[in-house]
TORMAR-858469 format. One line per 10 residues: their letters; for each residue x, y, z of C-alpha. Coordinates in Angstrom, 2 decimals. Example, Ala and Ser with C-alpha at 12.3 -4.5 7.8 and 13.67 -1.06 7.14 Angstrom:
2
AS) 12.30/-4.50/7.80 ~ 13.67/-1.06/7.14
//
This chain:
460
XXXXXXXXXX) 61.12/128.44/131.06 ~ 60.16/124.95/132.36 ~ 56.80/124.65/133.03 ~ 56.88/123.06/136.81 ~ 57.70/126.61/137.84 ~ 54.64/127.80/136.30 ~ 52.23/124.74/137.27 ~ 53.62/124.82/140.76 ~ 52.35/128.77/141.15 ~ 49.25/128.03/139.19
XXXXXXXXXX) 47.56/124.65/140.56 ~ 49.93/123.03/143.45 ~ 48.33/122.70/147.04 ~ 49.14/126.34/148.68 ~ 50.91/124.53/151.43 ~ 52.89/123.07/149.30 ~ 53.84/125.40/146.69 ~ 54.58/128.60/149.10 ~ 56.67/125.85/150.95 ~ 58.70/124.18/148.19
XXXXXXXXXX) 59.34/127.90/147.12 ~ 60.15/129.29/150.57 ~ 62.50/126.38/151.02 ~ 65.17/127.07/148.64 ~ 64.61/131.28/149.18 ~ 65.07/130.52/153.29 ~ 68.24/128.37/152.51 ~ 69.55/131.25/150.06 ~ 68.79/133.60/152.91 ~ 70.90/131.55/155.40
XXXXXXXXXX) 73.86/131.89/152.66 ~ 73.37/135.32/152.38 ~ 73.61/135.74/156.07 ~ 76.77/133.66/155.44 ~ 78.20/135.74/153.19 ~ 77.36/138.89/155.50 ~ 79.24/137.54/158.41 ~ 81.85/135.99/156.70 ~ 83.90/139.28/156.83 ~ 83.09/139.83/160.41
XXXXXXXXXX) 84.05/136.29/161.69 ~ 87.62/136.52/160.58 ~ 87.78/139.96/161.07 ~ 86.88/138.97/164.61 ~ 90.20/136.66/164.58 ~ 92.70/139.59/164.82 ~ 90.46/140.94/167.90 ~ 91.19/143.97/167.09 ~ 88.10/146.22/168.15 ~ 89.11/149.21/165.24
XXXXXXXXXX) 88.87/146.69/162.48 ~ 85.32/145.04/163.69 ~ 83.90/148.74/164.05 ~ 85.37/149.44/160.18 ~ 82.98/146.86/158.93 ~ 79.91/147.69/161.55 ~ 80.43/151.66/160.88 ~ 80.98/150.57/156.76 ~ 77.49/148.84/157.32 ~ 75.23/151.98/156.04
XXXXXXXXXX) 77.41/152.01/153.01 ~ 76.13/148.55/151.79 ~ 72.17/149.90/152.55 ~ 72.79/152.51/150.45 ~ 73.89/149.94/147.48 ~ 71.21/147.67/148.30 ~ 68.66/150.38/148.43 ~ 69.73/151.39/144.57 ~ 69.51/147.48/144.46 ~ 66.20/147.05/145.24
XXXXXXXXXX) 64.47/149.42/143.12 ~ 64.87/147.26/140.67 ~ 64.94/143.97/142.88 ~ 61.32/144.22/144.12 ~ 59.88/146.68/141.49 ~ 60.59/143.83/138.27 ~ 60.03/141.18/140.01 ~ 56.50/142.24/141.33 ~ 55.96/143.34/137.60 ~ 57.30/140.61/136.32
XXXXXXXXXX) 55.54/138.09/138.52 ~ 52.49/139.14/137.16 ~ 53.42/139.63/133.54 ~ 53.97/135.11/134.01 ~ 50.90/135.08/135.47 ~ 48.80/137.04/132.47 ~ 50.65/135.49/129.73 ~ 52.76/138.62/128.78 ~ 56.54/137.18/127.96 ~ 57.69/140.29/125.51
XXXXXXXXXX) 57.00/142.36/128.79 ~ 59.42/140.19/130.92 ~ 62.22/140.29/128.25 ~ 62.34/144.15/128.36 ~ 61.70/144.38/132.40 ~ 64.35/142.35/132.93 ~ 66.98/144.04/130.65 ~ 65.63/147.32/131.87 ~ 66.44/146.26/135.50 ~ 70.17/145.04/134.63
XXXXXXXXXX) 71.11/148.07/132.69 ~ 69.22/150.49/134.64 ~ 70.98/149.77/138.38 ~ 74.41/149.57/136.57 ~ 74.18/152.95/135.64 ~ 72.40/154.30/139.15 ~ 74.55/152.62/141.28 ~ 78.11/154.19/138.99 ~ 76.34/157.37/139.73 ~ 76.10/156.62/143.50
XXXXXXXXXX) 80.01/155.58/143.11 ~ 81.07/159.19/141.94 ~ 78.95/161.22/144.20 ~ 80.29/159.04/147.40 ~ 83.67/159.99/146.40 ~ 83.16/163.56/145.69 ~ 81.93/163.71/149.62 ~ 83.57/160.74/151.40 ~ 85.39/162.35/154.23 ~ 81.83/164.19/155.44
XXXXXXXXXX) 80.04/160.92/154.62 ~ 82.28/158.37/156.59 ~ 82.43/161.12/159.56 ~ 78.51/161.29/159.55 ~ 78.27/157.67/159.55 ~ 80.60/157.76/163.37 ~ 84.06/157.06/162.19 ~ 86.68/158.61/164.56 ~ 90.43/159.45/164.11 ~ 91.10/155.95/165.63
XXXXXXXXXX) 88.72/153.57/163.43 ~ 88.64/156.56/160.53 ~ 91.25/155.18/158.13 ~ 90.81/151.29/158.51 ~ 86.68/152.23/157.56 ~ 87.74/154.95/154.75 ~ 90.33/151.33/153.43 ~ 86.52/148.99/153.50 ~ 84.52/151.72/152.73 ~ 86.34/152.95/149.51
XXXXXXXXXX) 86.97/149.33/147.68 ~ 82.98/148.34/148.11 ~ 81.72/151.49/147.00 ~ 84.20/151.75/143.36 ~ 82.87/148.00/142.89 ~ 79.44/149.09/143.96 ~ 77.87/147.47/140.82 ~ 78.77/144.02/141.08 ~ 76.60/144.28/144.33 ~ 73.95/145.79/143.21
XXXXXXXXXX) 74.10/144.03/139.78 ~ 73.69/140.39/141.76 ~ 70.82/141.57/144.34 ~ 68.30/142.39/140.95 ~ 69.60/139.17/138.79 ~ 68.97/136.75/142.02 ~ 65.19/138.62/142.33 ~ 65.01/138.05/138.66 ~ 65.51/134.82/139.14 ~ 63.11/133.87/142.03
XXXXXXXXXX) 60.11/136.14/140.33 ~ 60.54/133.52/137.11 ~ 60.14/130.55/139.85 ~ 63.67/129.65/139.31 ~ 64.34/129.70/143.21 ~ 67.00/126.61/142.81 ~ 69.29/129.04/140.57 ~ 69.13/131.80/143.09 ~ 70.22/130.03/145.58 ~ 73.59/128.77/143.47
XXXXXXXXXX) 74.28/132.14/142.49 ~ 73.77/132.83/146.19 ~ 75.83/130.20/147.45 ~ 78.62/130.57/144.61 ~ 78.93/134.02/145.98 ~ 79.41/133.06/149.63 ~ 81.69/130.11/149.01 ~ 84.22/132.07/146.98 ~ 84.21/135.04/149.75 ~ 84.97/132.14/152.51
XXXXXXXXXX) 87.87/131.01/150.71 ~ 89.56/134.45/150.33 ~ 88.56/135.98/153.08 ~ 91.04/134.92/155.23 ~ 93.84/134.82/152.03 ~ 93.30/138.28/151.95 ~ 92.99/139.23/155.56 ~ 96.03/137.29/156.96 ~ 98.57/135.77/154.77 ~ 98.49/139.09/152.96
XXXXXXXXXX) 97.68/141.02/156.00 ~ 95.08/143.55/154.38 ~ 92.89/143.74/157.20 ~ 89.29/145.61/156.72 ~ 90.47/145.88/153.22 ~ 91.07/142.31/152.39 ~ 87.35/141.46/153.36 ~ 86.03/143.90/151.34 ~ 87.93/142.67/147.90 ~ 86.83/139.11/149.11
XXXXXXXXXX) 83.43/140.38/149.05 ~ 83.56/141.82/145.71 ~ 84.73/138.62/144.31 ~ 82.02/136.80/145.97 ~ 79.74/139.04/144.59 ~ 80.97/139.07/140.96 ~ 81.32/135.30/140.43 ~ 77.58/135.06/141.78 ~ 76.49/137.90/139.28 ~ 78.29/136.26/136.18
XXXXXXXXXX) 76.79/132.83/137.28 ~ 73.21/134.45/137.13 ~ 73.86/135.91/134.03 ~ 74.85/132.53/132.27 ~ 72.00/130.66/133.75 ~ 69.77/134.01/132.06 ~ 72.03/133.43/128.62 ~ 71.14/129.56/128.12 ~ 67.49/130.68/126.78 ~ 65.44/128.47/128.66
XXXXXXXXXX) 63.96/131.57/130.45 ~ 61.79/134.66/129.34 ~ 64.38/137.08/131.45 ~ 66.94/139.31/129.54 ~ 69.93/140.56/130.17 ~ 70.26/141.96/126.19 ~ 70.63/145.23/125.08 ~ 68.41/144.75/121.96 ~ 65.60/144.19/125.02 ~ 66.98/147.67/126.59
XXXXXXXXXX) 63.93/149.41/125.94 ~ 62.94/152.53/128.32 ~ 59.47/152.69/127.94 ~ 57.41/154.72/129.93 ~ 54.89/151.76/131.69 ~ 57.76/148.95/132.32 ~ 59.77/152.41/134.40 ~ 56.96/153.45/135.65 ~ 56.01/149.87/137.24 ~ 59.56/149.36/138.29
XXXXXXXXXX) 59.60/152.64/139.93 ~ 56.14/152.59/141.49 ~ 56.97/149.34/143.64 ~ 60.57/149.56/143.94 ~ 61.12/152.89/145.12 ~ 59.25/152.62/148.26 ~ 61.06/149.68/148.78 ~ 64.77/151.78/147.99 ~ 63.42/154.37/150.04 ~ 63.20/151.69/153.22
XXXXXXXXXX) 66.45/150.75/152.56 ~ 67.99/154.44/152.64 ~ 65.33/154.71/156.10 ~ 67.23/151.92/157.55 ~ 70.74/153.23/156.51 ~ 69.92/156.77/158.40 ~ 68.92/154.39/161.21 ~ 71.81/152.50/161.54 ~ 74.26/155.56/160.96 ~ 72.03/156.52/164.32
XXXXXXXXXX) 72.27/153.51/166.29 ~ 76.30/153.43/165.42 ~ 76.53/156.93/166.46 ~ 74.60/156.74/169.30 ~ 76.88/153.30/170.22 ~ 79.99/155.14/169.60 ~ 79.75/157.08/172.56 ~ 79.90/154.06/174.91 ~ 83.43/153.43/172.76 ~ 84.93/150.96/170.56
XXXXXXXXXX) 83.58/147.77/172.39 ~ 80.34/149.31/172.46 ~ 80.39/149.84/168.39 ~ 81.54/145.98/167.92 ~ 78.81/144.23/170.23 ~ 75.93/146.32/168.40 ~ 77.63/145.77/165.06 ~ 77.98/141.83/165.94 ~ 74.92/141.41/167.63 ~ 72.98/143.34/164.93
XXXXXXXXXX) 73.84/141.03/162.73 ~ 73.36/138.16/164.02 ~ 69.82/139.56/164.72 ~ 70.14/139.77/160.58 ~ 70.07/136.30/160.58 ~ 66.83/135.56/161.87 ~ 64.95/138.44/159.45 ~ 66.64/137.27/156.91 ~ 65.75/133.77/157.80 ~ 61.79/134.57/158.05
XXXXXXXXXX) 62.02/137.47/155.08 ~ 63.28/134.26/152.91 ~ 60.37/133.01/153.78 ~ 58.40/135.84/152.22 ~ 60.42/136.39/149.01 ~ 59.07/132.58/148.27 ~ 55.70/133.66/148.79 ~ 56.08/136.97/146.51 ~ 55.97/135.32/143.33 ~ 53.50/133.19/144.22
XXXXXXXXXX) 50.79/135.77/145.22 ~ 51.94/137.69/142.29 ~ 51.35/135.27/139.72 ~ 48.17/134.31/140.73 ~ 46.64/138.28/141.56 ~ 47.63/138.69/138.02 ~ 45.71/135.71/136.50 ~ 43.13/136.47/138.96 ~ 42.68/133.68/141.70 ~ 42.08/135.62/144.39
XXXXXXXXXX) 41.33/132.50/146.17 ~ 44.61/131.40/146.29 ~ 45.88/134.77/146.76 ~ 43.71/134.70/150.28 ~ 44.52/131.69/151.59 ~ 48.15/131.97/150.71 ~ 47.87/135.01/152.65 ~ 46.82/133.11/155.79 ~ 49.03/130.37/155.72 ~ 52.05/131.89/154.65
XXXXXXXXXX) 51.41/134.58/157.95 ~ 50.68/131.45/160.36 ~ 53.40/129.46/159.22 ~ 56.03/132.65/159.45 ~ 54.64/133.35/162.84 ~ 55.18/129.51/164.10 ~ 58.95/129.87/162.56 ~ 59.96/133.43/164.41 ~ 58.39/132.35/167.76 ~ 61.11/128.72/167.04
XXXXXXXXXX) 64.06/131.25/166.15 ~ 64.16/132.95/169.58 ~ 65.07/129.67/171.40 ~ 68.73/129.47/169.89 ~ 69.55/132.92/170.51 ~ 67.94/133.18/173.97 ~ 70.07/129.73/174.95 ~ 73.31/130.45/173.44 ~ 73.98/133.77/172.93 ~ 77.05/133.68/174.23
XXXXXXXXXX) 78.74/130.95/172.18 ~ 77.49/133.13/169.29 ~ 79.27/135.80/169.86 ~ 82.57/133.79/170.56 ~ 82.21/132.82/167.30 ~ 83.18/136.53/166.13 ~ 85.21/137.62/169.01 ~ 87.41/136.62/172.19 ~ 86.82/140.10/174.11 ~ 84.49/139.37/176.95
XXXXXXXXXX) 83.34/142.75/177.41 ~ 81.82/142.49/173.55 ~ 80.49/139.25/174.21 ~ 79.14/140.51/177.55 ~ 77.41/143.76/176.00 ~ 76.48/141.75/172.75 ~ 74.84/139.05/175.09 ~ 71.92/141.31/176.40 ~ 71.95/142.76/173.24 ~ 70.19/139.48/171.36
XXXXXXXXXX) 68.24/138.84/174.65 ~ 66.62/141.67/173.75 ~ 66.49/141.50/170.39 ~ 64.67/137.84/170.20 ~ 61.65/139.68/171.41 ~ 61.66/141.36/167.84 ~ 61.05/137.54/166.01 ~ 57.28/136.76/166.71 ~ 56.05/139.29/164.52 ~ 58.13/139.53/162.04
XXXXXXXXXX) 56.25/137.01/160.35 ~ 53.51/139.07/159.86 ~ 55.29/142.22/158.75 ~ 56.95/140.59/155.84 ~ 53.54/138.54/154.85 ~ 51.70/141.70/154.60 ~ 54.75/143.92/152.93 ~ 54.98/140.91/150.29 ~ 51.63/140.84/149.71 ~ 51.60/144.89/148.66
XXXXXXXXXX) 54.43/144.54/146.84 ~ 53.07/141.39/144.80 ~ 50.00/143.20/143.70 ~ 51.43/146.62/143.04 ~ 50.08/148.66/146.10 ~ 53.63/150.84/146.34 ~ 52.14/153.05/148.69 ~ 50.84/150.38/151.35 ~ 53.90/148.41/150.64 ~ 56.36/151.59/151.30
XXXXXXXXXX) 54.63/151.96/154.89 ~ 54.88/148.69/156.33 ~ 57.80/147.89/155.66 ~ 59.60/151.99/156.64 ~ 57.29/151.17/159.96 ~ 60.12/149.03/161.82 ~ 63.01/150.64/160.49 ~ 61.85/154.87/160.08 ~ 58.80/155.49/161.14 ~ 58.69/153.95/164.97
XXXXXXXXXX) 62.48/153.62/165.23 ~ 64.38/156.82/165.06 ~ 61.98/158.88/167.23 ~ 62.32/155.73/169.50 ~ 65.39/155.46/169.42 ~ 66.45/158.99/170.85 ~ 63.90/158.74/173.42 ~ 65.02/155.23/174.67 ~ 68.53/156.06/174.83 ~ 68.03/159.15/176.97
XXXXXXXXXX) 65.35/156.58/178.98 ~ 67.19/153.31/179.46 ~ 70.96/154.63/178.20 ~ 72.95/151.71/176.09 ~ 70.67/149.02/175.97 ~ 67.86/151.75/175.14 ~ 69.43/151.71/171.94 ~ 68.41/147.64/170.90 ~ 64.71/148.20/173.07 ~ 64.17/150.60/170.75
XXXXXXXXXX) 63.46/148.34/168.04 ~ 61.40/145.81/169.84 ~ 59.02/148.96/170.49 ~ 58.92/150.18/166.73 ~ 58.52/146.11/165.65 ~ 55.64/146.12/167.92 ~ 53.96/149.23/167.08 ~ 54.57/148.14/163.24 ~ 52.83/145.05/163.54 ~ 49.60/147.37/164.62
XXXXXXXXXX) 50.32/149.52/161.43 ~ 50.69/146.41/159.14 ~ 47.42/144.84/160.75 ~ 45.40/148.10/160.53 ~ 47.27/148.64/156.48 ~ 46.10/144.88/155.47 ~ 42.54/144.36/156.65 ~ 40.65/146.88/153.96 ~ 43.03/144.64/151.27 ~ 42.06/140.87/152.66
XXXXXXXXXX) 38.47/142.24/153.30 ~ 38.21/143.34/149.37 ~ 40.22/140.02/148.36 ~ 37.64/137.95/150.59 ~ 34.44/139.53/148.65 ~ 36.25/138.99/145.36 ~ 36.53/135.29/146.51 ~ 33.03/134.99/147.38 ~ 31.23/137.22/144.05 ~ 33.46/134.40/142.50
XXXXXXXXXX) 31.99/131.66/144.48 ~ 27.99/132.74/143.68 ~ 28.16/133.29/140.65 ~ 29.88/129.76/140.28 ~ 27.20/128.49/142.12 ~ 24.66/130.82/139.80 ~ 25.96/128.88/136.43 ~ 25.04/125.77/137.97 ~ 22.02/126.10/139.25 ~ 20.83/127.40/135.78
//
């Protein structure tokens, strides 16, 4: 492993080690959010309302994946993070191998079951007899490659928790340039439709995964991806599983949430379905943008809780929340202004561009606090608090939301459904405040028992 990773966690300026690792982890974001609207943007071209509702009502299918994903994409990293930081390099080898194996198997499991009940699932998650078939064509050829997803999501967290945030980001951007390319191969010379976007996809996602997996091979790193390091051992699963699962467990929140929200928008019709779907993720873009952001500053609070500088765990605390804050309150001008060339960008129907308009005016008012929500989640996660972690971050997306959401739409009808998760952002933010002040208050004394009893040594 090079040792500039290291030094740059252990003794760089805070401002500028959370910020030369946020950099390349906000830039991998922006590909990701790439990659994700690749498939809608030239699905968008055929302006065909069906096919853009496929890929919006598919959507829950790829939180499901990710949610498998990210048991082992924030639960090893977090462990890992602070195996660096307390010298423990045997422990990374088998954590990382652990994590590779271990969400190839969970996520083939997830493949069978969704195709032992896919007509009830796709039905549940809104598809009708007009959209039903072009969904079933995306939804089937993600899920039965379901582990090249899931497979890249842990070895790009892998990456970033060893400080190798540059090689993330290529396996990131190899992903997204390859589904660009055949994206519209597949979709209109070969006139697949839904379909072709989702074997595009899988591409994208396989080259990325085999690119991580020979940066891994070429031994200048203490990650695995051996079997001979395949060891289930009762503390690495146990670590994996205490942080990660919370985090899975948001994920499968969020997918309920959205199978909600796309039911709920399926009443108002087909045009209704496409300018949530659209706007939604273009609203993706900015939380991706600012949780980029925070998956810099994961490893970085990580490393040092685990060799004990709770110094720099504190005031990385503070300026990474600040600094996150600043950024989300910059995003909203963009989308406020020019919402509406946005959404041309995806589609030529004015009544989705209309609808998905005062959809993102609304949802801008969610990007102030995100900053703070992600700081604090990161934070748990980085020093193993699973528990803390698992509540701030279901807050926005379980918690606040669903209730929310079915009173808001019976309130304020369609556009009930997007104010409905500016009110659970805002009521998370109190959650996350009230969750993190016992944790920066017991950081803070650690800091200053440190600083007497520095100051005790030398007055002796």
């Amino acid at each position: 492993m090079e040792d500039k990773n290291i030094q740059l966690m252990d003794s760089a300026p805070i401002p500028k080690a959370i910020i030369k690792l946020g950099i390349p982890t906000v830039i991998s974001s922006l590909i990701s959010v790439i990659y994700n609207l690749t498939d809608t943007f030239f699905i968008g071209l055929l302006d065909d309302p069906i096919q853009i509702g496929a890929i919006s009502l598919a959507f829950p299918i790829f939180l499901v994946i990710q949610a498998l994903g990210t048991i082992f994409s924030v639960g090893a990293p977090s462990y890992i993070s602070r195996c660096l930081g307390s010298g423990n390099h045997k422990e990374v080898k088998k954590t990382s191998s652990v994590s590779f194996y271990g969400v190839i198997i969970m996520t083939v499991i997830m493949s069978a079951l969704y195709f032992l009940f896919q007509n009830p699932i796709l039905k549940l998650m809104g598809a009708t007899a007009e959209n039903y078939e072009a969904t079933k064509s995306y939804a089937g050829i993600i899920v039965v490659f379901a582990f090249t997803i899931s497979v890249q999501i842990v070895l790009l967290c892998l990456l970033r928790a060893e400080g190798k945030v540059k090689e993330s980001a290529m396996g990131t951007m190899i992903g997204t340039i390859v589904n660009i390319v055949f994206d519209p191969i597949f979709i209109f010379p070969l006139k697949m439709g839904a379909a072709g976007a989702a074997w595009a996809t899988i591409l994208g996602n396989t080259c990325a995964a085999v690119y991580c997996i020979l940066v891994i091979l070429k031994k200048n790193t203490f990650l695995s991806v051996s079997i001979k390091d395949f060891k289930v051992e009762r503390k690495i699963v146990g670590e994996i599983f205490r942080i990660g699962l919370p985090s899975s467990l948001t994920n499968l929140v969020m997918s309920i949430s959205n199978i909600l929200l796309n039911n709920f928008a399926s009443n108002y019709g087909n045009s209704a379905v496409s300018a949530v779907g659209v706007s939604g993720k273009l609203m993706t873009v900015m939380t991706m943008i600012i949780g980029g952001y925070g998956m810099g500053y994961l490893p970085f609070v990580g490393y040092n809780y685990g060799a004990g500088k709770m110094k720099r765990v504190r005031d990385s605390f503070w300026f990474t929340t600040i600094s996150s804050t600043i950024f989300g309150l910059a995003l909203t001008i963009p989308f406020w202004m020019f919402g509406s060339g946005f959404m041309r960008v995806f589609t030529s129907d004015e009544k989705i561009i209309e609808l998905g308009v005062h959809c993102l005016k609304i949802y801008v008012f969610c990007l102030p606090v995100l900053g703070l929500q992600y700081t604090v989640t990161s934070t748990f996660q980085a020093t193993g608090k699973a528990i803390f972690a698992m509540f701030s971050n279901l807050g926005r997306q379980g918690i606040f939301f669903i209730p929310t959401i079915i009173v808001f739409k019976k309130l304020f009808d369609f556009y009930g459904l997007i104010w409905a998760q500016v009110a659970a952002d805002y009521m998370a933010v109190v959650l996350c405040i009230l969750l993190a002040l016992p944790m920066i208050k017991k950081i803070s004394k650690s800091v200053a028992m440190a600083h007497d009893g520095k100051e005790e040594k030398s007055n002796e």
